[in-house]
PDB file with one MODEL, atoms N, CA, C and O in Angstrom:
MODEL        1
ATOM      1  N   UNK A   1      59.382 -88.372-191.887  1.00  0.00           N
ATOM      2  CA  UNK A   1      59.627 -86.953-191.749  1.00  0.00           C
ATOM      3  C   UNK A   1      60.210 -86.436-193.069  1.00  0.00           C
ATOM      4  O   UNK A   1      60.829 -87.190-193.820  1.00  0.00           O
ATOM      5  N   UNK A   2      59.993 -85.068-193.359  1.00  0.00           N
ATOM      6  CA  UNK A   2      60.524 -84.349-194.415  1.00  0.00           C
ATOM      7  C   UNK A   2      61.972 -83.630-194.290  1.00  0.00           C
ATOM      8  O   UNK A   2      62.284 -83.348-193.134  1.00  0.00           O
ATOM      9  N   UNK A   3      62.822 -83.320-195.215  1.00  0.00           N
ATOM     10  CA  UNK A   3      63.409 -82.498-194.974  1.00  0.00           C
ATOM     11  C   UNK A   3      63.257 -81.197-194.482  1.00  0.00           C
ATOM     12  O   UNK A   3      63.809 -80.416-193.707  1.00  0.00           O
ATOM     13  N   UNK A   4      62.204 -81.276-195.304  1.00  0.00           N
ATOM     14  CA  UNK A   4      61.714 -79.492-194.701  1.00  0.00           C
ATOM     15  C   UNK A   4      61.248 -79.547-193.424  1.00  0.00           C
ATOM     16  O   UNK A   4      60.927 -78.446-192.977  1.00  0.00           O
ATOM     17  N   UNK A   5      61.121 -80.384-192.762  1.00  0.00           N
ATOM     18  CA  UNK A   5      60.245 -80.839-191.380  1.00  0.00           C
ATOM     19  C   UNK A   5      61.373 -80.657-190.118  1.00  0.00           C
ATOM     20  O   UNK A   5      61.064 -80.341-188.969  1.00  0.00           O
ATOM     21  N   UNK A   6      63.152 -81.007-190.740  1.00  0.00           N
ATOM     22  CA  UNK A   6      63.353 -80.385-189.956  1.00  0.00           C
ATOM     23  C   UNK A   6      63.939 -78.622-189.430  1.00  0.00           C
ATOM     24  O   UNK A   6      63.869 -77.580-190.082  1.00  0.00           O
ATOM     25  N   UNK A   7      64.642 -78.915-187.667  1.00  0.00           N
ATOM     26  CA  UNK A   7      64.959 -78.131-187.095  1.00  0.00           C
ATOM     27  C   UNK A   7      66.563 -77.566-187.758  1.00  0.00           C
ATOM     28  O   UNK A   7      67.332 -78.266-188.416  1.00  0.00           O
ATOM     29  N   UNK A   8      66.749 -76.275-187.406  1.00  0.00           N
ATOM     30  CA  UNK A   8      68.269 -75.541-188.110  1.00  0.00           C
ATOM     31  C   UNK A   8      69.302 -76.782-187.146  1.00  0.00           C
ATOM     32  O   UNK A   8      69.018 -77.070-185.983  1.00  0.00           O
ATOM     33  N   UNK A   9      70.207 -77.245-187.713  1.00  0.00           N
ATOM     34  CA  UNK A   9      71.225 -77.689-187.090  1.00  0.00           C
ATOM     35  C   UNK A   9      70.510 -79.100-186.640  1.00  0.00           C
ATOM     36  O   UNK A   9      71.220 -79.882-186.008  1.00  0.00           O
ATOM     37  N   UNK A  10      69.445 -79.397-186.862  1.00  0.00           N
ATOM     38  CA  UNK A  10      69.059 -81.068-187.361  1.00  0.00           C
ATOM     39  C   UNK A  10      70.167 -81.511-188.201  1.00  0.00           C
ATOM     40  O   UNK A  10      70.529 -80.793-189.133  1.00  0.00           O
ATOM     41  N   UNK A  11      70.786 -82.711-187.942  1.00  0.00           N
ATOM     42  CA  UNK A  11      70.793 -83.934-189.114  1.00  0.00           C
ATOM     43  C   UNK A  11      69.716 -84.879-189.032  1.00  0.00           C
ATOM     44  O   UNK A  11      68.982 -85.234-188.109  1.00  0.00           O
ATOM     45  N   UNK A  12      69.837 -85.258-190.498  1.00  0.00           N
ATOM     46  CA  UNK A  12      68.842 -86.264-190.509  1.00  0.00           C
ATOM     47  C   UNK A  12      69.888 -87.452-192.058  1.00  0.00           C
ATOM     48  O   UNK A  12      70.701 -86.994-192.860  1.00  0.00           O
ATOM     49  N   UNK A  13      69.492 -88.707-191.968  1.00  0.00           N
ATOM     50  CA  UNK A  13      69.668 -89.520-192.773  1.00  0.00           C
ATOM     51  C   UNK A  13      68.694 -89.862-194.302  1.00  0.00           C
ATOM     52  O   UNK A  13      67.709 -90.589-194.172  1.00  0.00           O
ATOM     53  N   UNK A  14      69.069 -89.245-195.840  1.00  0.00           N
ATOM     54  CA  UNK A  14      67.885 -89.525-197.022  1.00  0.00           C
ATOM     55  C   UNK A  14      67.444 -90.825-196.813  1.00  0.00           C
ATOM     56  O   UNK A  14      68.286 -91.624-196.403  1.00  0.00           O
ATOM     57  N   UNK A  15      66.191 -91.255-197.025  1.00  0.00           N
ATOM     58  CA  UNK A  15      65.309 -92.426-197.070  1.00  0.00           C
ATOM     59  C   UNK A  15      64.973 -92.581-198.380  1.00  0.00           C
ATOM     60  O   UNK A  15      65.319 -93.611-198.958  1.00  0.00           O
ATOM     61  N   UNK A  16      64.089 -91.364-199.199  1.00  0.00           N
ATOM     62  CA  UNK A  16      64.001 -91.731-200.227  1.00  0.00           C
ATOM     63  C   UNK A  16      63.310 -90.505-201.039  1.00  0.00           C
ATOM     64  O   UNK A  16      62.976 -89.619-200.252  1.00  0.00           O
ATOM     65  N   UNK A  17      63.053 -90.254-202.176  1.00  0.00           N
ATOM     66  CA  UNK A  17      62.930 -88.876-202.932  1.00  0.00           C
ATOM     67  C   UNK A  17      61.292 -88.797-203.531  1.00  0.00           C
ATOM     68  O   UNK A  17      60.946 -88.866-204.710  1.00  0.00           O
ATOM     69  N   UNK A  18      60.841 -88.712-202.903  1.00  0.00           N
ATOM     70  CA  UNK A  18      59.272 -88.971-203.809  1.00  0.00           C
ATOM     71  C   UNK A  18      59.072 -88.456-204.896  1.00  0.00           C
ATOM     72  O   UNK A  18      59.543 -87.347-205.147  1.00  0.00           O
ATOM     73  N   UNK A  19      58.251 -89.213-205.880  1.00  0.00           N
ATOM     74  CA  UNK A  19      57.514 -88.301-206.865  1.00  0.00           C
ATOM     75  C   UNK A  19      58.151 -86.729-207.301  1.00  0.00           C
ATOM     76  O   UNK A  19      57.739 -85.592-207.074  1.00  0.00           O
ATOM     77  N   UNK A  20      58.963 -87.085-207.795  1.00  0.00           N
ATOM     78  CA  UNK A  20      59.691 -85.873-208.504  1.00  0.00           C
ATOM     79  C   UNK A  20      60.266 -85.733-209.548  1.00  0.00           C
ATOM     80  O   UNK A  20      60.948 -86.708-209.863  1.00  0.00           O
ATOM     81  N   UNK A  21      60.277 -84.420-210.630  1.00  0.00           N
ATOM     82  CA  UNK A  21      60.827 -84.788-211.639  1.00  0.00           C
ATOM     83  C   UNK A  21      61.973 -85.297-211.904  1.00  0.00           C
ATOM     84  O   UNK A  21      62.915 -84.913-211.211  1.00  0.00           O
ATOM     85  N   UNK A  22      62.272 -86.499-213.187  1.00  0.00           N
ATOM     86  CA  UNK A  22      63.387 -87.036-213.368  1.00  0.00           C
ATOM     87  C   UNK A  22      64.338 -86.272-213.301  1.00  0.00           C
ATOM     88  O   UNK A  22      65.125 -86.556-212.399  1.00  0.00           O
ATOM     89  N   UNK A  23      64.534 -85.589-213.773  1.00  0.00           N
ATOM     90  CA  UNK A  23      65.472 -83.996-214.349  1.00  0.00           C
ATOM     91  C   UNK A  23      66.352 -84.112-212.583  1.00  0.00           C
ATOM     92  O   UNK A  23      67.458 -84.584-212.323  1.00  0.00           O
ATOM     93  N   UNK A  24      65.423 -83.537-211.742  1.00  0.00           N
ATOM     94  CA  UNK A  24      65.447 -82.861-210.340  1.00  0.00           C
ATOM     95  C   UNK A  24      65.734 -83.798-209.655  1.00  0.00           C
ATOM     96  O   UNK A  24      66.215 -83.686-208.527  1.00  0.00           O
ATOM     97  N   UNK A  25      65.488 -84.874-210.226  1.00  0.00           N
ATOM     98  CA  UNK A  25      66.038 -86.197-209.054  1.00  0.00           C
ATOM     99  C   UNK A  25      67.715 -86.647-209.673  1.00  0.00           C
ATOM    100  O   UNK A  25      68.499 -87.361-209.048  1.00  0.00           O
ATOM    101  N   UNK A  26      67.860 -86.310-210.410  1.00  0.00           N
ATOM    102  CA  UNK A  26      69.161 -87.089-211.154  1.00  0.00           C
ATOM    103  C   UNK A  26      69.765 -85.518-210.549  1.00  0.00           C
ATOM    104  O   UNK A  26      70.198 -85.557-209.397  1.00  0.00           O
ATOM    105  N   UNK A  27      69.806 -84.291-211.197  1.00  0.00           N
ATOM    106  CA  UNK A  27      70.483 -83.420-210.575  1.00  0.00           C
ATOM    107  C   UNK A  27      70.704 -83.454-209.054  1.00  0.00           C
ATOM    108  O   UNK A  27      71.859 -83.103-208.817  1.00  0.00           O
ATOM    109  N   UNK A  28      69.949 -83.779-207.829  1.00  0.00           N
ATOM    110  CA  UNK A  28      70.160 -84.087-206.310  1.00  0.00           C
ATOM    111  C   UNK A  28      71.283 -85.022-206.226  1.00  0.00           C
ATOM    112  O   UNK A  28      72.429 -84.843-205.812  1.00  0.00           O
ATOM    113  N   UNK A  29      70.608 -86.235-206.790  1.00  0.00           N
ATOM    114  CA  UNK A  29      71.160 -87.506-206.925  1.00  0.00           C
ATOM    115  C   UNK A  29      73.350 -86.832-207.318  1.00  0.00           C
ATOM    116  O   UNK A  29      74.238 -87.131-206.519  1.00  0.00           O
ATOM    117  N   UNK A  30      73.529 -86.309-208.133  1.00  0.00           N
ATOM    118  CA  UNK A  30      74.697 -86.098-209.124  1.00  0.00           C
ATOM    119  C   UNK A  30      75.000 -84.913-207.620  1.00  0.00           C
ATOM    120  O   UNK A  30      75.950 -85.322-206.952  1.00  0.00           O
ATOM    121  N   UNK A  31      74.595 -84.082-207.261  1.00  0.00           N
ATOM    122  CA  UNK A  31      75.396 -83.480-205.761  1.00  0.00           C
ATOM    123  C   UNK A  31      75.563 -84.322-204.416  1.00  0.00           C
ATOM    124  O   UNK A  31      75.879 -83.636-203.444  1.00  0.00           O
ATOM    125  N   UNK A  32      75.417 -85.585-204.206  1.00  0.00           N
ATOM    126  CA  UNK A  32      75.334 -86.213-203.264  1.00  0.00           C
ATOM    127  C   UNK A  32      74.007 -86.896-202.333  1.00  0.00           C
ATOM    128  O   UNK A  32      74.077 -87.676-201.383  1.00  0.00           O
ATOM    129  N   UNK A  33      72.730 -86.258-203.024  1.00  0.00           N
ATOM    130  CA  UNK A  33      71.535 -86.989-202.074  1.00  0.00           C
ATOM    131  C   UNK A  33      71.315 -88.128-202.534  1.00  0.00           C
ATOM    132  O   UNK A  33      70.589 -88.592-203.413  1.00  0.00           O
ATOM    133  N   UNK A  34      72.292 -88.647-201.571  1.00  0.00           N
ATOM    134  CA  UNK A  34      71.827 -90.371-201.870  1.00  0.00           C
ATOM    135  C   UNK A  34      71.293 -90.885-201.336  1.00  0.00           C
ATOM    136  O   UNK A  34      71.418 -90.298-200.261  1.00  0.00           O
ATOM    137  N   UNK A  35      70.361 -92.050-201.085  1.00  0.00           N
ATOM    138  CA  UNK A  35      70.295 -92.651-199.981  1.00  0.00           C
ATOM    139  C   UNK A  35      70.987 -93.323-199.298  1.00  0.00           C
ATOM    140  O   UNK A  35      71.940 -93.975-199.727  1.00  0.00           O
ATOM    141  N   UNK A  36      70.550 -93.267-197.897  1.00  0.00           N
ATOM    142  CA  UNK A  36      71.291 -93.204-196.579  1.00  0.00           C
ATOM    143  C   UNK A  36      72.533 -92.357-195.996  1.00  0.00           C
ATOM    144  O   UNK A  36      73.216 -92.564-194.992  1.00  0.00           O
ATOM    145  N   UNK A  37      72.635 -90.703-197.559  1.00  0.00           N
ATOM    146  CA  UNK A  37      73.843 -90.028-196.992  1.00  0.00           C
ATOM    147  C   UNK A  37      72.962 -88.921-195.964  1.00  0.00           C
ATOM    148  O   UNK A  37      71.751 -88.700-195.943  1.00  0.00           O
ATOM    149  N   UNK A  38      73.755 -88.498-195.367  1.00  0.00           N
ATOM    150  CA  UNK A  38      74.112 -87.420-194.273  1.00  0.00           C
ATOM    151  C   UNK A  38      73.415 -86.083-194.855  1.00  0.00           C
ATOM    152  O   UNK A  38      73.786 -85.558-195.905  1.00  0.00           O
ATOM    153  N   UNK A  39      72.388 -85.604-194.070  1.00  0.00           N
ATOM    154  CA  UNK A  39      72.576 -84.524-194.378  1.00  0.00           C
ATOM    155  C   UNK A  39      71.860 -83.147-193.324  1.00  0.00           C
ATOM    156  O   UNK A  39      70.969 -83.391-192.510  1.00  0.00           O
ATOM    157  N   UNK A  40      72.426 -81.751-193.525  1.00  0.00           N
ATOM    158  CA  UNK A  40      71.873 -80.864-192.035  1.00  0.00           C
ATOM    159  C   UNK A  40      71.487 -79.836-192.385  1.00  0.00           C
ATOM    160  O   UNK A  40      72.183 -79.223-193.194  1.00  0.00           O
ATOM    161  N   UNK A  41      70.534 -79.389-192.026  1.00  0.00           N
ATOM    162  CA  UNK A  41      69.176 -77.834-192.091  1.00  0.00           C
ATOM    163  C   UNK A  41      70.536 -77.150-191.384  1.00  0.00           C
ATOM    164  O   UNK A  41      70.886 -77.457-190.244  1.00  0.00           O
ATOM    165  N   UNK A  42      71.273 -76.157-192.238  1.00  0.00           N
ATOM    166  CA  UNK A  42      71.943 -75.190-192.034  1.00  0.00           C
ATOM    167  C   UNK A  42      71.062 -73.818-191.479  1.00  0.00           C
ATOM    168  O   UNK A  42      71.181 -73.244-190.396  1.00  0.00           O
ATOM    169  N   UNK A  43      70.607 -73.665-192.040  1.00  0.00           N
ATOM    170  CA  UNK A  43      69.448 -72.228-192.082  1.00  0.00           C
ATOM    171  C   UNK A  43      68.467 -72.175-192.791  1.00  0.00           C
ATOM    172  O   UNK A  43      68.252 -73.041-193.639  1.00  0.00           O
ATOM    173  N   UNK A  44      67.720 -71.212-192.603  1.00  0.00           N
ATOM    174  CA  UNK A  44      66.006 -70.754-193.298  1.00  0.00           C
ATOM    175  C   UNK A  44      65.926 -69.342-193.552  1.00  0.00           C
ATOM    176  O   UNK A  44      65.853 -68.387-192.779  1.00  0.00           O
ATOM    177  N   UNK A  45      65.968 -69.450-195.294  1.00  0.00           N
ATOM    178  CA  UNK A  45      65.876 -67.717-194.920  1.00  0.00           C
ATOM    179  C   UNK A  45      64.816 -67.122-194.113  1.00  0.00           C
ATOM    180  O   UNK A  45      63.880 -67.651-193.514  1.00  0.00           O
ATOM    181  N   UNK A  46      65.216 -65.749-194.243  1.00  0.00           N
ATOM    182  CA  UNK A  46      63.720 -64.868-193.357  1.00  0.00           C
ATOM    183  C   UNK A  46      62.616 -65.331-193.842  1.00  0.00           C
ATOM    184  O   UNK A  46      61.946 -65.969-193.030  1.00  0.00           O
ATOM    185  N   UNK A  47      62.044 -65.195-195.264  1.00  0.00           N
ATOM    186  CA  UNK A  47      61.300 -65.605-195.526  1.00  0.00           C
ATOM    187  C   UNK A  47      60.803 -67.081-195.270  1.00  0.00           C
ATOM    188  O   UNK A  47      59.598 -67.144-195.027  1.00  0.00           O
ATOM    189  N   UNK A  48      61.318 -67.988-195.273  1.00  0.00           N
ATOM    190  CA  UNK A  48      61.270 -69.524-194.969  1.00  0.00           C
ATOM    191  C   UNK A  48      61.878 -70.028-196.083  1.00  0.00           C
ATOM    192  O   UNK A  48      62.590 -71.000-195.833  1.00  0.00           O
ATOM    193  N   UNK A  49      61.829 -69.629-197.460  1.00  0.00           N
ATOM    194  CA  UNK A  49      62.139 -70.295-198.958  1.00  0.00           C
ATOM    195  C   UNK A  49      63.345 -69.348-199.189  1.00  0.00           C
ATOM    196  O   UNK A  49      63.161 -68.136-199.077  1.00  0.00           O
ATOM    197  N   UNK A  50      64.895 -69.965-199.589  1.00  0.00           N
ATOM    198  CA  UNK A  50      65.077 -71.338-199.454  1.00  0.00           C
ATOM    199  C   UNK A  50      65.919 -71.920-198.054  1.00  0.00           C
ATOM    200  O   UNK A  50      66.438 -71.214-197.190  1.00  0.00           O
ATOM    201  N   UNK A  51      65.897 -73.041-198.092  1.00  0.00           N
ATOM    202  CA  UNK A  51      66.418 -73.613-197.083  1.00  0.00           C
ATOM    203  C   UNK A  51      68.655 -73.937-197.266  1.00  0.00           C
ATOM    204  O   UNK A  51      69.511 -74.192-198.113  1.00  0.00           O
ATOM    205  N   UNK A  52      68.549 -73.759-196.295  1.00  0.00           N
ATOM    206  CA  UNK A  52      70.458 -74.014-196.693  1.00  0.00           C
ATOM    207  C   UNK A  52      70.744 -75.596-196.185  1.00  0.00           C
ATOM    208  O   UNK A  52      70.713 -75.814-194.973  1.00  0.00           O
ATOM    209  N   UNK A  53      71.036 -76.755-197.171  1.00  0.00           N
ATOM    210  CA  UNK A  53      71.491 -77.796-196.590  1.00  0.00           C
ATOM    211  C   UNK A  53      72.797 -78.046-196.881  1.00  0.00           C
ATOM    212  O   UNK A  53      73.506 -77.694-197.824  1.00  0.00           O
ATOM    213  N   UNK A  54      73.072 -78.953-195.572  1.00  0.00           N
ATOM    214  CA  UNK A  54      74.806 -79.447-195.928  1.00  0.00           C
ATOM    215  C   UNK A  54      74.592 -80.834-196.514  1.00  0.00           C
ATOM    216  O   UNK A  54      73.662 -81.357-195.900  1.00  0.00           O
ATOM    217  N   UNK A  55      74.928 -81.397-197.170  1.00  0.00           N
ATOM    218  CA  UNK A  55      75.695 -82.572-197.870  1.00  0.00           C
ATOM    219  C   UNK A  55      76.561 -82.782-198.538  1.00  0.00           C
ATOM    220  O   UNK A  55      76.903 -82.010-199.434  1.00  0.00           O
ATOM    221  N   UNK A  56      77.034 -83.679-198.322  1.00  0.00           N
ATOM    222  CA  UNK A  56      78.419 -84.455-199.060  1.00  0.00           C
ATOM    223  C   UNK A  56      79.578 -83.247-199.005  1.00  0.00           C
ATOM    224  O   UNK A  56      80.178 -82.957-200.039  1.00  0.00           O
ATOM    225  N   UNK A  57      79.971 -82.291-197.260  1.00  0.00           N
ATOM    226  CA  UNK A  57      80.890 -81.058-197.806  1.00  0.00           C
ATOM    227  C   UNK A  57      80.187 -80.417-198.454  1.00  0.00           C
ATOM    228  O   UNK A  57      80.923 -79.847-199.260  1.00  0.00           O
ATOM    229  N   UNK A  58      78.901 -80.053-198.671  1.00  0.00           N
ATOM    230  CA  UNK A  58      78.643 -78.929-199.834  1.00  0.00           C
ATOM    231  C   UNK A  58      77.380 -77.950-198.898  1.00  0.00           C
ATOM    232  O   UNK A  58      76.906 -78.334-197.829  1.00  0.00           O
ATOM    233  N   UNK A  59      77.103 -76.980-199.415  1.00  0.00           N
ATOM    234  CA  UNK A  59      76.250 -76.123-198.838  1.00  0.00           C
ATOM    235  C   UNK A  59      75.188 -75.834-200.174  1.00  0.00           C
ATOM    236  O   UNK A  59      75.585 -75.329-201.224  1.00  0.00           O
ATOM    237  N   UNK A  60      74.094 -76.158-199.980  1.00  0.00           N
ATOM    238  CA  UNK A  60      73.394 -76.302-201.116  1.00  0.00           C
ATOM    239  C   UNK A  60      71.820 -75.825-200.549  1.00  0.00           C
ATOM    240  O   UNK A  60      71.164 -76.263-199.604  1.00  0.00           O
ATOM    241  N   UNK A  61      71.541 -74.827-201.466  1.00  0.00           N
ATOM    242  CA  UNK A  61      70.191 -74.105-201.148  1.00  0.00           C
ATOM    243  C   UNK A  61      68.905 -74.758-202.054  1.00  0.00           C
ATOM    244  O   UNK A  61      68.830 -74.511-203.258  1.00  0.00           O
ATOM    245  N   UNK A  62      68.156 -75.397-201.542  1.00  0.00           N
ATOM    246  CA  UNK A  62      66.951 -75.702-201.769  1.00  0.00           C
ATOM    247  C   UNK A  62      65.755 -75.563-201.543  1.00  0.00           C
ATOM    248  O   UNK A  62      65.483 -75.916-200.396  1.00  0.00           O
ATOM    249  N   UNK A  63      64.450 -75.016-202.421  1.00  0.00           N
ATOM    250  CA  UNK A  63      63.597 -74.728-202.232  1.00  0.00           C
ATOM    251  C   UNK A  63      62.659 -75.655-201.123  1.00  0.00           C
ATOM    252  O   UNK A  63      62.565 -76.879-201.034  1.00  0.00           O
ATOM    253  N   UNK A  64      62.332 -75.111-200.718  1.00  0.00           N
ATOM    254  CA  UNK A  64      60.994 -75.638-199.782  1.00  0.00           C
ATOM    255  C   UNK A  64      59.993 -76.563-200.362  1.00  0.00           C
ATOM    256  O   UNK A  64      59.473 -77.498-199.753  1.00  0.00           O
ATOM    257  N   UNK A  65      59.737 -76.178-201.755  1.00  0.00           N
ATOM    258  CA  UNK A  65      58.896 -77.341-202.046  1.00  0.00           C
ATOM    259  C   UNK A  65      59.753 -78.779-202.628  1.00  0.00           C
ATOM    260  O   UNK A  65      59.462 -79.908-203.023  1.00  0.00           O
ATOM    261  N   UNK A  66      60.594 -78.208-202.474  1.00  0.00           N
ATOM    262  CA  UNK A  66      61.723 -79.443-202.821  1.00  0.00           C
ATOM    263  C   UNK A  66      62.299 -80.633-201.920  1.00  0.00           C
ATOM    264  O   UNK A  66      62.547 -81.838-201.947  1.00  0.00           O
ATOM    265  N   UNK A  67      62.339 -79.680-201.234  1.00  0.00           N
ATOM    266  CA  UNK A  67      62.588 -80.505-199.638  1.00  0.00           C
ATOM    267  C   UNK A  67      61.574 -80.922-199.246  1.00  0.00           C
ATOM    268  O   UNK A  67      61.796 -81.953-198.612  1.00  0.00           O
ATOM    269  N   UNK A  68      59.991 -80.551-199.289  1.00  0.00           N
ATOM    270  CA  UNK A  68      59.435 -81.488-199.069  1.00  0.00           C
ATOM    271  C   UNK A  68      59.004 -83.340-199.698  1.00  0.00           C
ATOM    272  O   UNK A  68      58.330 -84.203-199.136  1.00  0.00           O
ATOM    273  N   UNK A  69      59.543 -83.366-200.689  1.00  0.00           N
ATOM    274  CA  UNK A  69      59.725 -84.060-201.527  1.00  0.00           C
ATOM    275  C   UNK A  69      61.101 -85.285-200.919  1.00  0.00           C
ATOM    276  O   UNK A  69      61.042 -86.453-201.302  1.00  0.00           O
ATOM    277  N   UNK A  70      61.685 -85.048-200.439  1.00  0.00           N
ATOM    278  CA  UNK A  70      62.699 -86.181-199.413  1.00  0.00           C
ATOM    279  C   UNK A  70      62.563 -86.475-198.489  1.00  0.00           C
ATOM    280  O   UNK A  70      62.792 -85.676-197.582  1.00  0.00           O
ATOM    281  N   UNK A  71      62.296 -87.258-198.320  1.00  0.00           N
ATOM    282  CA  UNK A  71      62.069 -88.699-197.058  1.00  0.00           C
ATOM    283  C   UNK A  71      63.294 -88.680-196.223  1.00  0.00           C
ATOM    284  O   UNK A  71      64.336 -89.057-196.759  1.00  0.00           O
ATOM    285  N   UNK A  72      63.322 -88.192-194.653  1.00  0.00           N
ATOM    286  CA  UNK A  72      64.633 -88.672-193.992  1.00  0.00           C
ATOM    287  C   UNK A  72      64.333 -88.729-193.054  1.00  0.00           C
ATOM    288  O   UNK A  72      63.206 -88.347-192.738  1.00  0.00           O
ATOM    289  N   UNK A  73      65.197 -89.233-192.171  1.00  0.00           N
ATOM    290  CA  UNK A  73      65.003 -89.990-191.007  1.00  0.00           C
ATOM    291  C   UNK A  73      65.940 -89.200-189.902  1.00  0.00           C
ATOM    292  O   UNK A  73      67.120 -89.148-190.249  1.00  0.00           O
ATOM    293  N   UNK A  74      65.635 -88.566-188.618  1.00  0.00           N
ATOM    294  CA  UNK A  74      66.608 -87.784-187.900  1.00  0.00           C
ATOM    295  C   UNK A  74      67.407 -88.483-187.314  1.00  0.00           C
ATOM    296  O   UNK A  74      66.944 -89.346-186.569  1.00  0.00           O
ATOM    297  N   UNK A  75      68.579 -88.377-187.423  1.00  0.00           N
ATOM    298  CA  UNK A  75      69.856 -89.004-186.604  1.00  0.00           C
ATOM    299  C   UNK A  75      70.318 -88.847-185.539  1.00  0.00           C
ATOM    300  O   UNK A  75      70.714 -87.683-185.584  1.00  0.00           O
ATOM    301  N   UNK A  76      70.584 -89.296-184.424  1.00  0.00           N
ATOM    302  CA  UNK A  76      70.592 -88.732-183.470  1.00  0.00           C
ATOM    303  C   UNK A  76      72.329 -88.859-182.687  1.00  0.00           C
ATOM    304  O   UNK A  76      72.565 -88.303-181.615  1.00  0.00           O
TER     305      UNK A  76
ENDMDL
END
């Protein structure tokens, strides 16, 4: 499953970051997307782009095509 795949107020657990630029993976990486941390679909704007996630304590807005790009696993 994707991040973007899930539901508002989903958690889900990172698996892994596909194919993405170095740049964009070290910046995630340096706010907390690590693997196997925590993380939850806060909201969607109206439009759908961007998405609001929580990790590591932080509230962090990420594009949609970005999030599709992380591998996670829903926690239950």
């Amino acid at each position: 499953m994707r991040l973007s795949d899930l539901n508002v107020g989903q958690s889900a657990s990172i698996i892994n970051m596909q194919a993405m630029e170095p740049v964009m993976r070290k910046k995630l990486l340096n706010m907390g997307f690590l693997p196997k941390a925590n993380v939850e679909l806060l909201r969607i704007a109206p439009m759908g782009d961007p998405l609001a996630i929580r990790c590591a304590n932080s509230s962090i807005a990420l594009r949609k095509s970005l999030a599709k790009q992380i591998q996670v696993e829903v926690v239950k």
